[in-house]
C-alpha positions as CSV (number, residue, x, y, z in Angstrom):
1,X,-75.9,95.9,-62.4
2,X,-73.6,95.5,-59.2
3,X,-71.1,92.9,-59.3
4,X,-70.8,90.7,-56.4
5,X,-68.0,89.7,-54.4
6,X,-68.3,86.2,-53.6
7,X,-67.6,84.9,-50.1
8,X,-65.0,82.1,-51.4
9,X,-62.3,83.0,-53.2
10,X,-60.2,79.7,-53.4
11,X,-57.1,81.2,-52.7
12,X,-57.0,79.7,-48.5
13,X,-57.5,76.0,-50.3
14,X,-54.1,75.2,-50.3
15,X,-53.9,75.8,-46.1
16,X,-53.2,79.3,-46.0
17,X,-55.0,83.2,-45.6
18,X,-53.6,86.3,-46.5
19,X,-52.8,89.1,-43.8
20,X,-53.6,92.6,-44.3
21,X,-51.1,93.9,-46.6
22,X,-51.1,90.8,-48.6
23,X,-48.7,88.5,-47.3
24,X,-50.0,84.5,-47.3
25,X,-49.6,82.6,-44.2
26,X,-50.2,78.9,-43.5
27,X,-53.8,79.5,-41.4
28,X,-51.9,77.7,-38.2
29,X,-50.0,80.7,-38.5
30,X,-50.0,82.0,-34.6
31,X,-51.0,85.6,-35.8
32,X,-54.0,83.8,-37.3
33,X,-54.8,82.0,-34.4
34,X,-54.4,85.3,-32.0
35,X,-57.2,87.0,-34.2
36,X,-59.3,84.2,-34.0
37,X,-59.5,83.9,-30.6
38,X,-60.2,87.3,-30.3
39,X,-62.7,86.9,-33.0
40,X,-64.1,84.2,-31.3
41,X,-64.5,86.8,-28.1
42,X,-66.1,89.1,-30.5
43,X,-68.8,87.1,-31.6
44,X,-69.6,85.7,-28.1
45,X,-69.3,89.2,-27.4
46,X,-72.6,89.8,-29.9
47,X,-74.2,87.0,-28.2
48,X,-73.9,88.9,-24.8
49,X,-75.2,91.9,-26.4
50,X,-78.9,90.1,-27.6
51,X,-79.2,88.5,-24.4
52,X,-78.2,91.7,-22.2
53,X,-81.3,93.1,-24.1
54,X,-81.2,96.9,-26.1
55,X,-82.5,98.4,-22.8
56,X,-79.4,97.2,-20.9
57,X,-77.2,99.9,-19.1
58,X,-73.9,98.7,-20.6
59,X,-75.4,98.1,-24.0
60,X,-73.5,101.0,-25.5
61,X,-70.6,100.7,-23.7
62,X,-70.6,96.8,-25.4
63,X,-71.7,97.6,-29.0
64,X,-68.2,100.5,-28.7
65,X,-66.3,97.2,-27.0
66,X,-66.8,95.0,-30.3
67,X,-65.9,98.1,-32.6
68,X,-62.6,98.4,-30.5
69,X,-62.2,94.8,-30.8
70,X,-62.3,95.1,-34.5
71,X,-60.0,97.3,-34.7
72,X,-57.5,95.7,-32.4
73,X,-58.1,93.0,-34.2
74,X,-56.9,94.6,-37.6
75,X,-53.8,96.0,-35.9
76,X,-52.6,91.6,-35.0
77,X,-53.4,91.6,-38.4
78,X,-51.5,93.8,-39.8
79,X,-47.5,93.6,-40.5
80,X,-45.2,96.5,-38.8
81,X,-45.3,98.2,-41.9
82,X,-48.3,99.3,-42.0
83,X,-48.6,99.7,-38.3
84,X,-49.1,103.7,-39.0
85,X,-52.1,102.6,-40.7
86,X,-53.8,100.2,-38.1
87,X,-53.2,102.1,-35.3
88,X,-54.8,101.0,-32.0
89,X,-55.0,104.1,-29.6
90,X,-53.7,103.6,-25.6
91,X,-56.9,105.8,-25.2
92,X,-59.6,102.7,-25.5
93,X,-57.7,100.5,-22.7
94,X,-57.8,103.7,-20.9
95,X,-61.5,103.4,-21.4
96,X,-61.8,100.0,-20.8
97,X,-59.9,100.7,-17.4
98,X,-62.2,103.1,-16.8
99,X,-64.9,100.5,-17.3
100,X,-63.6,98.3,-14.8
101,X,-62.6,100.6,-11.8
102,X,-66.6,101.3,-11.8
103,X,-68.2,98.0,-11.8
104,X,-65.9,97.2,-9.2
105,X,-67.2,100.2,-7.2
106,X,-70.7,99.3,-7.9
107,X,-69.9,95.7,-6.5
108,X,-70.9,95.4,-2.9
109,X,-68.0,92.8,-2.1
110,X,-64.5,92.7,-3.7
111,X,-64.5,89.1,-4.1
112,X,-60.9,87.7,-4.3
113,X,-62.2,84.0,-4.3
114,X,-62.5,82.0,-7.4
115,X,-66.1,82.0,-8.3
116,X,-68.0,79.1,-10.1
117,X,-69.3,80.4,-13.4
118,X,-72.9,80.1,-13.8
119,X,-75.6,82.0,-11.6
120,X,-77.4,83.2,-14.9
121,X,-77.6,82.6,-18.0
122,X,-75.7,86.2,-19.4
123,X,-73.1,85.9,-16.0
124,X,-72.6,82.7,-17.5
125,X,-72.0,83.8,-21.0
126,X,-69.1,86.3,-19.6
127,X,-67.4,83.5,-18.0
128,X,-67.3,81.9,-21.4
129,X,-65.8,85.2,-22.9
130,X,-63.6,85.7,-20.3
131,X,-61.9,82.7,-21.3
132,X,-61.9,82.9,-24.3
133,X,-59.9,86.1,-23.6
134,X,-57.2,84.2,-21.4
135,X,-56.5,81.9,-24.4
136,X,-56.4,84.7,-26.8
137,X,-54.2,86.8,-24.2
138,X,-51.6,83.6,-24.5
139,X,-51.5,83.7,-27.6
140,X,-50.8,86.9,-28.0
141,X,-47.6,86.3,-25.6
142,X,-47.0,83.8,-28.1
143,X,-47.4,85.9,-31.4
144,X,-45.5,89.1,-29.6
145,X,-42.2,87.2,-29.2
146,X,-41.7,86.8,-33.3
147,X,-43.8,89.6,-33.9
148,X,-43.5,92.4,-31.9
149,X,-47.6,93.6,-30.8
150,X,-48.1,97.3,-30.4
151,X,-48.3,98.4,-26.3
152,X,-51.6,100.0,-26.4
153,X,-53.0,96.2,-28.0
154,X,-50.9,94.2,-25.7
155,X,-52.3,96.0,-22.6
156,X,-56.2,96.0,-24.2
157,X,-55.6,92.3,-25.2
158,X,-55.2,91.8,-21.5
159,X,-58.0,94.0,-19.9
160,X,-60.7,92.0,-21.2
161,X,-60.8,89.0,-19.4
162,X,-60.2,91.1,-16.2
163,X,-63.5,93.3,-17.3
164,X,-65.7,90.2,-18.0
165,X,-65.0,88.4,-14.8
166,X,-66.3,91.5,-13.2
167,X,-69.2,92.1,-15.7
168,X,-70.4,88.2,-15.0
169,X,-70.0,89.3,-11.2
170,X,-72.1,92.5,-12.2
171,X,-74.7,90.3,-14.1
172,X,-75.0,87.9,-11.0
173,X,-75.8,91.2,-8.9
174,X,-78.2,92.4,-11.5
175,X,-80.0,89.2,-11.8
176,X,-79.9,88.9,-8.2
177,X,-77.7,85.6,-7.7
178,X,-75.6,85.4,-5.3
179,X,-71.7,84.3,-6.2
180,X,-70.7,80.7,-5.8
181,X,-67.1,81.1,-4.3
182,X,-65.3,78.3,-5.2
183,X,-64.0,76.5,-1.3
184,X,-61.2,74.5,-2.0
185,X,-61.1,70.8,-0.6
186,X,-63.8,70.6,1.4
């Protein structure tokens, strides 16, 4: 017979979560609340995917996204000790760079307005992540002053947003909407 794991364990009743490596934290803990966001990113993230469709041209690209997320997300976990065990590689923001330099060459217009999200319903969806992202990428400003965030994360952390406000612009293109620039008092 295989013994289950339950879900609950108890132990976060008292207000706090355990890091990897073991250490308890009060779950207002910034650290926590960096990996949330990001979490929270991850599983709009998942949303975007089903939406996008399987037969979408990114949708590889996306599904290797989350995985990187998950592990970036284990390295904000993780205390400095163990940091040659959660290692996140300056490789994937390379990628993710890479990623952005060509949507923005498949963009007809390099748009330097501030666009109204919306358009469509998946352009709209990476307006919401690329939000999300913002807050998570201030928190992480927050969390690397006590706790010092490894360059490669601190320079993914704050790619994404960049790459989802041009991946809504690309989904606005692909959906064929045109951009709402935002004009300022009118």
């Amino acid at each position: 017979m295989i013994k289950r794991s339950r879900v609950y364990t108890r132990a976060g009743d008292a207000g706090t979560c355990q890091l990897i490596g073991g250490s308890r934290v009060p779950k207002d803990d910034p650290r926590v609340e960096c990996y949330g966001d990001y979490d929270e990113g991850c599983s709009f993230l998942g949303m975007l995917r089903v939406k996008l469709g399987m037969d979408h041209p990114w949708q590889e690209r996306l599904q290797t996204l989350q995985k990187d997320l998950m592990t970036f997300m284990a390295v904000l976990a993780s205390p400095e000790s163990m940091r040659d065990k959660y290692v996140f590689e300056p490789e994937k923001t390379k990628e993710l760079e890479s990623w952005i330099d060509q949507l923005e060459s498949e963009l007809e217009s390099n748009s330097k307005s501030f666009l109204l999200p919306g358009g469509c319903e998946t352009a709209s969806l990476c307006h919401v992540l690329r939000t999300v992202f913002r807050r998570a990428e201030r928190r992480m400003a927050t969390v690397h002053r006590d706790y010092p965030v490894p360059p490669a994360a601190l320079s993914f952390g704050n790619r994404l947003s960049d790459f989802f406000f041009l991946f809504s612009r690309y989904e606005l293109d692909r959906c064929q909407v045109p951009e709402e620039p935002w004009k300022t008092f009118h």
